[in-house]
Backbone atoms as SQL, in Angstrom:
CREATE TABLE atoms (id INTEGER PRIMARY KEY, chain TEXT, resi INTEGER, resn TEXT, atom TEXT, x REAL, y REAL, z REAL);
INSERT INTO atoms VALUES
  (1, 'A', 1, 'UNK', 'N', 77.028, 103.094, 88.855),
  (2, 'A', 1, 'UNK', 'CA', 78.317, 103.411, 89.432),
  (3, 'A', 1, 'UNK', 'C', 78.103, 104.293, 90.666),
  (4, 'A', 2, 'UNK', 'N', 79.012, 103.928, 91.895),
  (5, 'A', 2, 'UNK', 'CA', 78.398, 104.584, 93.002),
  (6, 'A', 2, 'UNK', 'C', 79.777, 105.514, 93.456),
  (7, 'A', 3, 'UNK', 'N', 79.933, 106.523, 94.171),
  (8, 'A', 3, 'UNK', 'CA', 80.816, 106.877, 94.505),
  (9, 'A', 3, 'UNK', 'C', 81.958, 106.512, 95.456),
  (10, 'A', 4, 'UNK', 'N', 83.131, 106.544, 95.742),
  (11, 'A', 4, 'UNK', 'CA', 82.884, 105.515, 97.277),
  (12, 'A', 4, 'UNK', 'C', 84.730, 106.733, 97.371),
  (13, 'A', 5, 'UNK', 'N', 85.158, 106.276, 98.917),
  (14, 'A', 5, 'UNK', 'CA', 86.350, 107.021, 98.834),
  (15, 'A', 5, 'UNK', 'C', 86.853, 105.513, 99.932),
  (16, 'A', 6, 'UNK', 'N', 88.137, 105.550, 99.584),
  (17, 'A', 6, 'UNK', 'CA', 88.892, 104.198, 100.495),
  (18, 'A', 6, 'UNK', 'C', 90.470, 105.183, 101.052),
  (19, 'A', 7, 'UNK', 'N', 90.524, 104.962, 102.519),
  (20, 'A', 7, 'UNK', 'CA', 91.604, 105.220, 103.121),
  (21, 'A', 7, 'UNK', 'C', 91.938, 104.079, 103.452),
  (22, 'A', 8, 'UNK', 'N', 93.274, 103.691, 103.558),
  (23, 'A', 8, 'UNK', 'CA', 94.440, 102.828, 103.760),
  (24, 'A', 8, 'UNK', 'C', 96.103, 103.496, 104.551),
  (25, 'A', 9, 'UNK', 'N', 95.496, 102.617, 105.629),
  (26, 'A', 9, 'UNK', 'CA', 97.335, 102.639, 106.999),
  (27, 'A', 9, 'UNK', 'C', 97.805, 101.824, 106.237),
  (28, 'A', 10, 'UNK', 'N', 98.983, 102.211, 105.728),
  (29, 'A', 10, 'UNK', 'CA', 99.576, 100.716, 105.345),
  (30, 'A', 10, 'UNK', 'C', 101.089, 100.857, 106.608),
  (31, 'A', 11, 'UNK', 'N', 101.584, 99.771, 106.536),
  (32, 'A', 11, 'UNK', 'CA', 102.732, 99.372, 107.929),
  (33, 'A', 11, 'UNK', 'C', 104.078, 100.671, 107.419),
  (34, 'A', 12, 'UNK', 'N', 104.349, 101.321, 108.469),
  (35, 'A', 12, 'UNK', 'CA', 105.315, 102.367, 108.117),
  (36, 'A', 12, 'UNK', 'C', 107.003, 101.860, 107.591),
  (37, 'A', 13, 'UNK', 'N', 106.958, 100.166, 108.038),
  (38, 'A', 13, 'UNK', 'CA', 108.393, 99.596, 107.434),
  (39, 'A', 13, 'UNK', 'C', 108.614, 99.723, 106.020),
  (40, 'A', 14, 'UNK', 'N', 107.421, 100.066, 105.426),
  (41, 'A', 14, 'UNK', 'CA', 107.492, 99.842, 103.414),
  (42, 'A', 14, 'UNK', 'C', 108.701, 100.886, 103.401),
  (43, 'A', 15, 'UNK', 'N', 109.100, 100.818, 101.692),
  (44, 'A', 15, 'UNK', 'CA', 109.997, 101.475, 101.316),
  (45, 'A', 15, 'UNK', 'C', 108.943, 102.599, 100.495),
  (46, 'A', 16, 'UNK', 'N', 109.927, 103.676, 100.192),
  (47, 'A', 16, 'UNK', 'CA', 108.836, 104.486, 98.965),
  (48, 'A', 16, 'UNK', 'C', 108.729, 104.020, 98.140),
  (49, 'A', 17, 'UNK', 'N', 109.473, 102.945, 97.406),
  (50, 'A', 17, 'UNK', 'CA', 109.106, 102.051, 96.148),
  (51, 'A', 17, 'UNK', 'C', 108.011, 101.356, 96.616),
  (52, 'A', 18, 'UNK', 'N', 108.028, 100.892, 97.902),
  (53, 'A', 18, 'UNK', 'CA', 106.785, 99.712, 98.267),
  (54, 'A', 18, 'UNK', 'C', 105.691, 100.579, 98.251),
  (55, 'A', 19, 'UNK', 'N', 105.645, 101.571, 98.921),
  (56, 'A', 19, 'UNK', 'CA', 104.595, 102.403, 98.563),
  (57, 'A', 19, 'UNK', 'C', 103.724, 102.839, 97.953),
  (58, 'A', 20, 'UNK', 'N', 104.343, 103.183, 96.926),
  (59, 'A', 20, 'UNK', 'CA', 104.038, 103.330, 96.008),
  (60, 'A', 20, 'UNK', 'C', 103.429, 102.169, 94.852),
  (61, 'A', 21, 'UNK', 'N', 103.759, 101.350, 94.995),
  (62, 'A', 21, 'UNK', 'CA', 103.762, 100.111, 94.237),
  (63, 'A', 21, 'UNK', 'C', 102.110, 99.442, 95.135),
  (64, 'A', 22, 'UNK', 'N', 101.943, 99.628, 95.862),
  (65, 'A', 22, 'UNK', 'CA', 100.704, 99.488, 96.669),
  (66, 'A', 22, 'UNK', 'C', 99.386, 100.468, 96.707),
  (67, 'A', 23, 'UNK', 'N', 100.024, 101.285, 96.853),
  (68, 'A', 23, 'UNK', 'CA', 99.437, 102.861, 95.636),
  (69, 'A', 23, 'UNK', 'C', 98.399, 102.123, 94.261),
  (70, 'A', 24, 'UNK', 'N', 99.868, 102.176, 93.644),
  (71, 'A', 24, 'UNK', 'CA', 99.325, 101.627, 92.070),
  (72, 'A', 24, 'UNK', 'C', 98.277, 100.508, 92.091),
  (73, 'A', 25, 'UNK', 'N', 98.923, 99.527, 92.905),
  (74, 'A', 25, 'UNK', 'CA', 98.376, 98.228, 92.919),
  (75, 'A', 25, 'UNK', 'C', 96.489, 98.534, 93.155),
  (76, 'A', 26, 'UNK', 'N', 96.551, 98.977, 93.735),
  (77, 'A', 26, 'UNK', 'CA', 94.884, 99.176, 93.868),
  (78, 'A', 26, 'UNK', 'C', 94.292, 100.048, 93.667),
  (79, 'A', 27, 'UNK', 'N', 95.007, 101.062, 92.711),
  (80, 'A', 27, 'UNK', 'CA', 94.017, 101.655, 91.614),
  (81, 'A', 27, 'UNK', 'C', 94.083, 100.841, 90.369),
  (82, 'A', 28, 'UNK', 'N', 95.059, 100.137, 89.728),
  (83, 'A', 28, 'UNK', 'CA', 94.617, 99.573, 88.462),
  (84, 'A', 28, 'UNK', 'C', 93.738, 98.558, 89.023),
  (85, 'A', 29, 'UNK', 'N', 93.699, 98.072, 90.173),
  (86, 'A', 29, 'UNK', 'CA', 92.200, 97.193, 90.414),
  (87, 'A', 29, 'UNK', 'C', 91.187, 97.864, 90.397),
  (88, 'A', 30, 'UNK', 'N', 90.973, 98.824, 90.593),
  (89, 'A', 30, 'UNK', 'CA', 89.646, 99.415, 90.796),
  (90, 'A', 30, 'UNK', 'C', 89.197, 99.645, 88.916),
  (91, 'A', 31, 'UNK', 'N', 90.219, 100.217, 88.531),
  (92, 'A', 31, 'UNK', 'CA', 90.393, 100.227, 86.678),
  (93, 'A', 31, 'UNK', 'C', 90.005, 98.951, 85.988),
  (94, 'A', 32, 'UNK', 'N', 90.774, 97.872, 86.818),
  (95, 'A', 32, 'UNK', 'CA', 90.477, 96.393, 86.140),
  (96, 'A', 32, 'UNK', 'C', 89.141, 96.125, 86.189),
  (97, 'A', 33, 'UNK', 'N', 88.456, 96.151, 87.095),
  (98, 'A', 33, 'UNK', 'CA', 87.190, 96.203, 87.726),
  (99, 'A', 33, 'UNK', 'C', 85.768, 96.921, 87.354),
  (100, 'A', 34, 'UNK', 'N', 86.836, 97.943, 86.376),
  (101, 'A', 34, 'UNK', 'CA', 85.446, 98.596, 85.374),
  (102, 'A', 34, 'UNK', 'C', 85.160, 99.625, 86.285),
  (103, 'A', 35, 'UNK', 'N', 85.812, 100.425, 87.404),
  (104, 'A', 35, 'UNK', 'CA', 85.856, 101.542, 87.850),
  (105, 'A', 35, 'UNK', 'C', 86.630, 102.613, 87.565),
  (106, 'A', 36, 'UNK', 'N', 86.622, 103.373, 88.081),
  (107, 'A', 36, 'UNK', 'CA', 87.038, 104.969, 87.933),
  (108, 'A', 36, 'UNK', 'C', 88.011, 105.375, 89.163),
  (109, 'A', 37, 'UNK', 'N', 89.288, 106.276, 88.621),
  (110, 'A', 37, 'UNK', 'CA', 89.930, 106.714, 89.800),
  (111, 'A', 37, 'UNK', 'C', 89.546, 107.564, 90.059),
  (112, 'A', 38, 'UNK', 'N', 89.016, 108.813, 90.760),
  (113, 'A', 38, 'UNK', 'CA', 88.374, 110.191, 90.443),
  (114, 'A', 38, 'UNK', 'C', 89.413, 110.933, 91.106),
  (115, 'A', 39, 'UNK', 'N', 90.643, 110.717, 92.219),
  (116, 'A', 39, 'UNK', 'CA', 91.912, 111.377, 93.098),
  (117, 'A', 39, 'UNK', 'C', 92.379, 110.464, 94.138),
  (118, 'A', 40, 'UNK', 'N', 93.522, 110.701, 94.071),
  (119, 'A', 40, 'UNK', 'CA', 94.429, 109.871, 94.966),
  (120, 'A', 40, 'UNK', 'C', 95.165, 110.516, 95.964),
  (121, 'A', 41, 'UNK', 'N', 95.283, 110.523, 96.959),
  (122, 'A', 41, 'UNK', 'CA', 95.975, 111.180, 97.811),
  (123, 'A', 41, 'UNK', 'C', 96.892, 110.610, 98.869),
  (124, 'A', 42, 'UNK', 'N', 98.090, 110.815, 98.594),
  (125, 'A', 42, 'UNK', 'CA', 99.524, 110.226, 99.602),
  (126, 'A', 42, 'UNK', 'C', 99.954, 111.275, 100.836),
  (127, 'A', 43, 'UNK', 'N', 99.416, 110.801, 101.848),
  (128, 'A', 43, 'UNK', 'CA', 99.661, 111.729, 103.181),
  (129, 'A', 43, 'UNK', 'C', 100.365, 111.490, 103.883),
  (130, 'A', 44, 'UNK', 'N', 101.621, 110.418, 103.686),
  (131, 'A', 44, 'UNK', 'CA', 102.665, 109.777, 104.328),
  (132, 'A', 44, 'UNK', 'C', 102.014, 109.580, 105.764),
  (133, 'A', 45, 'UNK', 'N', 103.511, 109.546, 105.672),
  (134, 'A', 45, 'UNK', 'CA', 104.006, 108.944, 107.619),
  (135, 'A', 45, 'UNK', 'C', 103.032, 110.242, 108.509),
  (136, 'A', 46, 'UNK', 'N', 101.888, 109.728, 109.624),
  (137, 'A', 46, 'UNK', 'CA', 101.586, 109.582, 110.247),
  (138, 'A', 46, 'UNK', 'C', 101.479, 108.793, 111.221),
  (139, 'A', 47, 'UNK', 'N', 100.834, 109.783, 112.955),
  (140, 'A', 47, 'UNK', 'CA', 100.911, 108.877, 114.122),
  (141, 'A', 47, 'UNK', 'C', 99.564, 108.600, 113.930),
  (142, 'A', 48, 'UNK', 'N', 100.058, 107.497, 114.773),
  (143, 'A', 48, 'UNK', 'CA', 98.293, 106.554, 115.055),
  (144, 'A', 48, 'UNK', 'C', 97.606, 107.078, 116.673),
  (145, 'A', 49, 'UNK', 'N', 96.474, 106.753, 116.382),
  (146, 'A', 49, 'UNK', 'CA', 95.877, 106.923, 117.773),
  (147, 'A', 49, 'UNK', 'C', 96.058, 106.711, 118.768),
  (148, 'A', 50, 'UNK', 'N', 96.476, 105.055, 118.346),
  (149, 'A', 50, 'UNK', 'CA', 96.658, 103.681, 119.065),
  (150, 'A', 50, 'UNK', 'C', 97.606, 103.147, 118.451),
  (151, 'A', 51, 'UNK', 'N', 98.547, 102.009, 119.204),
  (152, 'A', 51, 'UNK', 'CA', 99.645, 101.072, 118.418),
  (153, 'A', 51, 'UNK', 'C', 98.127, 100.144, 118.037),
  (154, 'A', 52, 'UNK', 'N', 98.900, 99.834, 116.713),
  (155, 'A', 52, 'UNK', 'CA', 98.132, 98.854, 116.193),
  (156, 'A', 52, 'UNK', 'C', 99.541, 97.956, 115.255),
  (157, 'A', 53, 'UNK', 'N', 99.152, 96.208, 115.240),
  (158, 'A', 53, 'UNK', 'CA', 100.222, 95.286, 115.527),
  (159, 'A', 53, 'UNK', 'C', 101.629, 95.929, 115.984),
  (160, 'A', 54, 'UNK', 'N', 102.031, 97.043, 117.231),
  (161, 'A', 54, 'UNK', 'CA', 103.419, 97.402, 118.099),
  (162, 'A', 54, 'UNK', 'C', 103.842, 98.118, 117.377),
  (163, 'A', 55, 'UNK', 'N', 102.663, 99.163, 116.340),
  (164, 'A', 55, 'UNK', 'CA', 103.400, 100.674, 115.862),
  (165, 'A', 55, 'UNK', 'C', 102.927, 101.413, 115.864),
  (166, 'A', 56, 'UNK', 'N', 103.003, 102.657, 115.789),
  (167, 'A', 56, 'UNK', 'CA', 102.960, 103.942, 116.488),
  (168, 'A', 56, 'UNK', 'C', 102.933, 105.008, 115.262),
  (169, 'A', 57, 'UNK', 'N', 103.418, 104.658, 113.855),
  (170, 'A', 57, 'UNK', 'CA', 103.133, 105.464, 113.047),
  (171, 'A', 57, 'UNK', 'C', 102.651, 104.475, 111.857),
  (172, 'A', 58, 'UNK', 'N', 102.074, 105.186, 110.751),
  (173, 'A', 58, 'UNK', 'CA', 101.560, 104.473, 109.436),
  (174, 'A', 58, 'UNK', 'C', 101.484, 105.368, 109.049),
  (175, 'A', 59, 'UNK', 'N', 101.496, 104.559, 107.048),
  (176, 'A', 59, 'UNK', 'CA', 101.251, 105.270, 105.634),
  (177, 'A', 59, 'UNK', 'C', 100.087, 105.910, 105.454),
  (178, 'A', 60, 'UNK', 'N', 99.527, 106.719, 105.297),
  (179, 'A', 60, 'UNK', 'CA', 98.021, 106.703, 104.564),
  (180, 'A', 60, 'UNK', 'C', 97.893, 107.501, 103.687),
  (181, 'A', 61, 'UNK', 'N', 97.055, 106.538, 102.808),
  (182, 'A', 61, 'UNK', 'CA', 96.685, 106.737, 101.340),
  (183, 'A', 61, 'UNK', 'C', 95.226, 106.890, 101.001),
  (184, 'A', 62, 'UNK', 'N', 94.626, 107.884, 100.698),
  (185, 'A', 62, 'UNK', 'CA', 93.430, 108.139, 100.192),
  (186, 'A', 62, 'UNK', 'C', 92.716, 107.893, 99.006),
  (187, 'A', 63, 'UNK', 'N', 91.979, 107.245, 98.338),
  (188, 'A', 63, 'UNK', 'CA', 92.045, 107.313, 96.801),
  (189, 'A', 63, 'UNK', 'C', 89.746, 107.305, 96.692),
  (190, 'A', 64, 'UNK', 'N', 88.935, 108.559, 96.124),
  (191, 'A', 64, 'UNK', 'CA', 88.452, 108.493, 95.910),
  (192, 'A', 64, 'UNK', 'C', 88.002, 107.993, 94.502),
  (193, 'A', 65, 'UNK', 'N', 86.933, 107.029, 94.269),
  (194, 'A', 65, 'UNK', 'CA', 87.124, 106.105, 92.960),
  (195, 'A', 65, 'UNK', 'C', 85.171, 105.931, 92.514),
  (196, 'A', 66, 'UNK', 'N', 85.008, 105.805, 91.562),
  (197, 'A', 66, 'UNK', 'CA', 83.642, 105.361, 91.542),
  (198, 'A', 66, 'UNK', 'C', 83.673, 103.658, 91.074),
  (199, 'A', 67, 'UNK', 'N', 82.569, 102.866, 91.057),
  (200, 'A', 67, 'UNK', 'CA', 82.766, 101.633, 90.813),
  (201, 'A', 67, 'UNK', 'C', 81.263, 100.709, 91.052),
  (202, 'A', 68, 'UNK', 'N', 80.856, 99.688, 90.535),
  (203, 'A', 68, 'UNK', 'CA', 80.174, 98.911, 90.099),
  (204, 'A', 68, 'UNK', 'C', 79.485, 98.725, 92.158),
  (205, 'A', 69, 'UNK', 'N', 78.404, 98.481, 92.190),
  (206, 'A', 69, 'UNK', 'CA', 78.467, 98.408, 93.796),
  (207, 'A', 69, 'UNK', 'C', 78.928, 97.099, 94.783),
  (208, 'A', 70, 'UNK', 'N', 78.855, 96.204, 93.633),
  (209, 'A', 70, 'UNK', 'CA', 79.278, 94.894, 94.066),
  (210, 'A', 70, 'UNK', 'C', 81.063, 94.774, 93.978),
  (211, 'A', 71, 'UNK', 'N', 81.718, 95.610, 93.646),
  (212, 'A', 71, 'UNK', 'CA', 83.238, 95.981, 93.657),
  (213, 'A', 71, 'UNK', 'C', 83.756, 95.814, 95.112),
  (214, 'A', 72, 'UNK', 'N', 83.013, 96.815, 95.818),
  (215, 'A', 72, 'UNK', 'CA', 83.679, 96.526, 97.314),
  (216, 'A', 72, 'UNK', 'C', 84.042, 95.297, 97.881),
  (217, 'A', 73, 'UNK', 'N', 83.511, 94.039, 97.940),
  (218, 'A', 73, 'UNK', 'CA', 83.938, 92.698, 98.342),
  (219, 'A', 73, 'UNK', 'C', 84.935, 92.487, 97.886),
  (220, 'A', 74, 'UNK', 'N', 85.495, 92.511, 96.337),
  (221, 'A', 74, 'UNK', 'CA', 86.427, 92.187, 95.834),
  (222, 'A', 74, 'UNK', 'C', 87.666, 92.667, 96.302),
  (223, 'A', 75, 'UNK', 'N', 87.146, 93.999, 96.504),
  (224, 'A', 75, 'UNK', 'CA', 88.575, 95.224, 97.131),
  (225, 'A', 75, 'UNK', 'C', 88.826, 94.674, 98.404),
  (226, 'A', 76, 'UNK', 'N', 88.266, 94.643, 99.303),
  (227, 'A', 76, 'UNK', 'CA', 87.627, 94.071, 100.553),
  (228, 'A', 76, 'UNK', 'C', 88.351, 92.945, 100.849),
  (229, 'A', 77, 'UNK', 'N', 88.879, 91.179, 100.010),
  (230, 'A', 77, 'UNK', 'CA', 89.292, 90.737, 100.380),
  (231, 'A', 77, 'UNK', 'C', 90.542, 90.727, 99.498),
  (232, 'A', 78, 'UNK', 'N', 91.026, 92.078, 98.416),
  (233, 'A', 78, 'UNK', 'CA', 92.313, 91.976, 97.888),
  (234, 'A', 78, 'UNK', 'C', 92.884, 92.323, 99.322),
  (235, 'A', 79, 'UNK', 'N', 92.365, 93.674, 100.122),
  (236, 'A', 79, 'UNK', 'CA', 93.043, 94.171, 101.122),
  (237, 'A', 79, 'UNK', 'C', 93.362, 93.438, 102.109),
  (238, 'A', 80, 'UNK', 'N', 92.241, 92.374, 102.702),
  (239, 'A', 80, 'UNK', 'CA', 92.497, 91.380, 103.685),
  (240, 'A', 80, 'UNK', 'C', 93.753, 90.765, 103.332),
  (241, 'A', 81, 'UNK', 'N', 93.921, 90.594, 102.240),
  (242, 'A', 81, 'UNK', 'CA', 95.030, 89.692, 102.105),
  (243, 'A', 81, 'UNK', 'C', 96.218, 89.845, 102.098),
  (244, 'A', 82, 'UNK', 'N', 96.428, 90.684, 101.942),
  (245, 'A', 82, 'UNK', 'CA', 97.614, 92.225, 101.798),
  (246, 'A', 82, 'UNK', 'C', 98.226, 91.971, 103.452),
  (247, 'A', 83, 'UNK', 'N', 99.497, 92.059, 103.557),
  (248, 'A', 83, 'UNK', 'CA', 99.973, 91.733, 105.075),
  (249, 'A', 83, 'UNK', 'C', 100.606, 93.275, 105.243),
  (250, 'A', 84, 'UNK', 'N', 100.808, 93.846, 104.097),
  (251, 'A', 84, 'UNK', 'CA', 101.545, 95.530, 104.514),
  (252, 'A', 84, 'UNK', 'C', 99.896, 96.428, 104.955),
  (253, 'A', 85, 'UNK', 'N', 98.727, 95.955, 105.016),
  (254, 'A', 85, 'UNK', 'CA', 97.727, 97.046, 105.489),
  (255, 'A', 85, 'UNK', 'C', 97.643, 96.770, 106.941),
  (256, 'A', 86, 'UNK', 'N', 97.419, 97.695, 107.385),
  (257, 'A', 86, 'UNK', 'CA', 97.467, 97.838, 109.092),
  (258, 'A', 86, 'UNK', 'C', 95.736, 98.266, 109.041),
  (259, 'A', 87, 'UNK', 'N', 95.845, 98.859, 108.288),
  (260, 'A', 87, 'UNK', 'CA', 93.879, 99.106, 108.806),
  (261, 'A', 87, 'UNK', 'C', 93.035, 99.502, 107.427),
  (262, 'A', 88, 'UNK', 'N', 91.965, 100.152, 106.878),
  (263, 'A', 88, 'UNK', 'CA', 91.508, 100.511, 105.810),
  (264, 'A', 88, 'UNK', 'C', 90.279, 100.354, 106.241),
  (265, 'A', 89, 'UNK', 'N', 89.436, 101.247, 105.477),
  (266, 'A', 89, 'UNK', 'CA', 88.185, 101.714, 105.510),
  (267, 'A', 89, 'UNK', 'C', 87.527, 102.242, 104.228),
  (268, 'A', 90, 'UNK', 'N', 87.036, 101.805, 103.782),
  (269, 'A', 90, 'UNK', 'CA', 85.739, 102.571, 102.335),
  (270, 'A', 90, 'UNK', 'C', 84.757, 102.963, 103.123),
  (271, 'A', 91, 'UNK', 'N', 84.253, 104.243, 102.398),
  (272, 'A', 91, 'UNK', 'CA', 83.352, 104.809, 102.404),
  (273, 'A', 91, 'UNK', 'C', 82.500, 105.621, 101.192),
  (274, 'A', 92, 'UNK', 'N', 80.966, 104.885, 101.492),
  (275, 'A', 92, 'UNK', 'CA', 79.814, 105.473, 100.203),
  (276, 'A', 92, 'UNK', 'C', 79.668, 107.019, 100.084),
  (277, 'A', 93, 'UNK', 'N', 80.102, 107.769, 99.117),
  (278, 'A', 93, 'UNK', 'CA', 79.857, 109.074, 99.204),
  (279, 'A', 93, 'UNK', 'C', 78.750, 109.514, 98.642),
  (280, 'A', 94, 'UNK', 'N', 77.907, 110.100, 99.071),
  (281, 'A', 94, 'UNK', 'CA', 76.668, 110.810, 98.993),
  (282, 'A', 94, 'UNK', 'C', 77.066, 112.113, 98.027),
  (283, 'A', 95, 'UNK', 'N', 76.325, 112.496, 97.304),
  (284, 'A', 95, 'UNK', 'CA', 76.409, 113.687, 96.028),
  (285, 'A', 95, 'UNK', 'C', 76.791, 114.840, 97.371),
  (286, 'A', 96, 'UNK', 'N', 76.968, 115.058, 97.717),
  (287, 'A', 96, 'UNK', 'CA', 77.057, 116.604, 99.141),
  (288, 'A', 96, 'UNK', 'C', 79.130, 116.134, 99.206),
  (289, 'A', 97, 'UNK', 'N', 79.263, 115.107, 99.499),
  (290, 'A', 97, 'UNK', 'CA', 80.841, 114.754, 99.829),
  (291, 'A', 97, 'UNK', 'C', 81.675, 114.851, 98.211),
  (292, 'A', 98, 'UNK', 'N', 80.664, 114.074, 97.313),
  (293, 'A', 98, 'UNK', 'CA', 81.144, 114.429, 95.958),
  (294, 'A', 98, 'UNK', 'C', 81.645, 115.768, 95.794),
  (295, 'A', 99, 'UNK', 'N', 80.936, 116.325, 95.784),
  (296, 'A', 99, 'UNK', 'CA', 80.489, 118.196, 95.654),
  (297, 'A', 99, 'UNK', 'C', 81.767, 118.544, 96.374),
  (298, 'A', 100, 'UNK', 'N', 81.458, 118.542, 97.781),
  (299, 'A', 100, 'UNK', 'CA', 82.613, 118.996, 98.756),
  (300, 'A', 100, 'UNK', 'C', 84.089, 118.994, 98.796),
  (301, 'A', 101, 'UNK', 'N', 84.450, 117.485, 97.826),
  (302, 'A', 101, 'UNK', 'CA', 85.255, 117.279, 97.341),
  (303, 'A', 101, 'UNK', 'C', 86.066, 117.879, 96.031),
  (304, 'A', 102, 'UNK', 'N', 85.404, 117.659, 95.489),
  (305, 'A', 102, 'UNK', 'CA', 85.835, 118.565, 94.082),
  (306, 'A', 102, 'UNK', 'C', 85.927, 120.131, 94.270),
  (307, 'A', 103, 'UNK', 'N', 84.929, 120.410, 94.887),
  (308, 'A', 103, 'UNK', 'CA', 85.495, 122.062, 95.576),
  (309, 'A', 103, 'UNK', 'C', 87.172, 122.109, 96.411),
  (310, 'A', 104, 'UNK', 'N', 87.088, 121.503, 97.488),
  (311, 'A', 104, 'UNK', 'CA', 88.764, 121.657, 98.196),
  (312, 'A', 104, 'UNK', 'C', 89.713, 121.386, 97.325),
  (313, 'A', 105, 'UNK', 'N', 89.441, 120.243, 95.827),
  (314, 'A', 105, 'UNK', 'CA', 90.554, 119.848, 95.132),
  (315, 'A', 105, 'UNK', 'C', 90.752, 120.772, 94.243),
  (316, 'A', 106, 'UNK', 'N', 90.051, 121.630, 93.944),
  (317, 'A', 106, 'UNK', 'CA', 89.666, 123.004, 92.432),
  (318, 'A', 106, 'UNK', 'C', 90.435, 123.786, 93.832),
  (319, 'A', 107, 'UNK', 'N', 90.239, 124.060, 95.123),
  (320, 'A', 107, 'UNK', 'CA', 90.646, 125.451, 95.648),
  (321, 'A', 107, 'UNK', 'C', 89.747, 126.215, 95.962),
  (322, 'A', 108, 'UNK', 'N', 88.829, 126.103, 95.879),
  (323, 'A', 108, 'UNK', 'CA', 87.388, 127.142, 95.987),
  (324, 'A', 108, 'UNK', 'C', 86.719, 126.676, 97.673),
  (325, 'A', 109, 'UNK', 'N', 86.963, 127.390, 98.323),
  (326, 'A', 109, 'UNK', 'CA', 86.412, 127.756, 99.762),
  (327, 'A', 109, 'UNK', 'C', 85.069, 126.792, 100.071),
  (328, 'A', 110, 'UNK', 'N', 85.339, 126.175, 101.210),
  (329, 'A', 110, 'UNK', 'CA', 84.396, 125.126, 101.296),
  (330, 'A', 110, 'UNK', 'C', 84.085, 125.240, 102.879),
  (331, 'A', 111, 'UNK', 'N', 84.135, 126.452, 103.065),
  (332, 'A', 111, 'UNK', 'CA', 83.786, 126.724, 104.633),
  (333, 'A', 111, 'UNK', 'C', 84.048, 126.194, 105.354),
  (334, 'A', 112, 'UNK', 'N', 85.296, 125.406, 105.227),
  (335, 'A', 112, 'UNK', 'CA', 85.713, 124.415, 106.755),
  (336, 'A', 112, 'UNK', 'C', 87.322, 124.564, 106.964),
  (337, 'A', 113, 'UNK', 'N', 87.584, 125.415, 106.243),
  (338, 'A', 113, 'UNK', 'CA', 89.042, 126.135, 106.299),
  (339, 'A', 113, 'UNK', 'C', 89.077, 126.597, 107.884),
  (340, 'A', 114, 'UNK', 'N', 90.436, 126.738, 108.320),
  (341, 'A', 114, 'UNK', 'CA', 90.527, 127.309, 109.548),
  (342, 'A', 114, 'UNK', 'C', 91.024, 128.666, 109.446),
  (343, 'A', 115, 'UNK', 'N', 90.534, 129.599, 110.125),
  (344, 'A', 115, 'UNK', 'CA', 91.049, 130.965, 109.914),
  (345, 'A', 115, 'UNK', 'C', 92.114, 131.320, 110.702),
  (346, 'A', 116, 'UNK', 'N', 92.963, 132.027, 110.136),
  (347, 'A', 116, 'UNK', 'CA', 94.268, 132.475, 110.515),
  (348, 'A', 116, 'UNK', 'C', 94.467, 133.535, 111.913),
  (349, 'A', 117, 'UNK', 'N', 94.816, 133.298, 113.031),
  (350, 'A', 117, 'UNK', 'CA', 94.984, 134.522, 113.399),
  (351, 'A', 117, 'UNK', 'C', 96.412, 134.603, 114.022);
């Protein structure tokens, strides 16, 4: 089982039911799949860099997960197929991002805080 973390733009027209429901939808795949959810994270409406297909803001959804290594393809072309994703990206996490992670989610100082002045 390898670690992996997947961000997802999804198109800012969804509803919060759709949202959400897209949310779900691909963590019980990752579950179906004989993986692990390990945190999920909903960061709403954001701007984009760039218009991407003539919009200017998107959803994004974070969900770090562990899973079989041959999993990613599968995820890979559920998402292709999906017409509400505007963009998405997985990424392999190395034991240091693991770590790093579970520290910011516990609260415990991870030296990349910005200081107040």
């Amino acid at each position: 089982m390898n670690n992996y973390e997947l961000m997802v733009i999804f198109t800012p027209v969804l509803s919060e039911e759709d949202y959400k429901a897209a949310q779900k939808k691909y963590a019980s795949f990752v579950k179906e799949n004989g993986g692990e959810v390990v945190h999920e994270n909903a960061w709403g409406l954001k701007s984009l860099a760039y218009p991407i297909q003539k919009k200017t803001t998107g959803l994004y959804w974070v969900m770090e997960y562990n899973a079989p290594s041959d999993f990613n393809e599968k995820l890979k072309i559920q998402i292709l197929r999906d017409e509400t994703v505007l963009r998405f990206m997985a990424t392999k996490l190395d034991k240091y991002a693991v770590e790093y992670n579970a520290k910011k989610r516990s609260g415990v100082p991870t030296g990349t805080e910005k200081v107040g002045a």
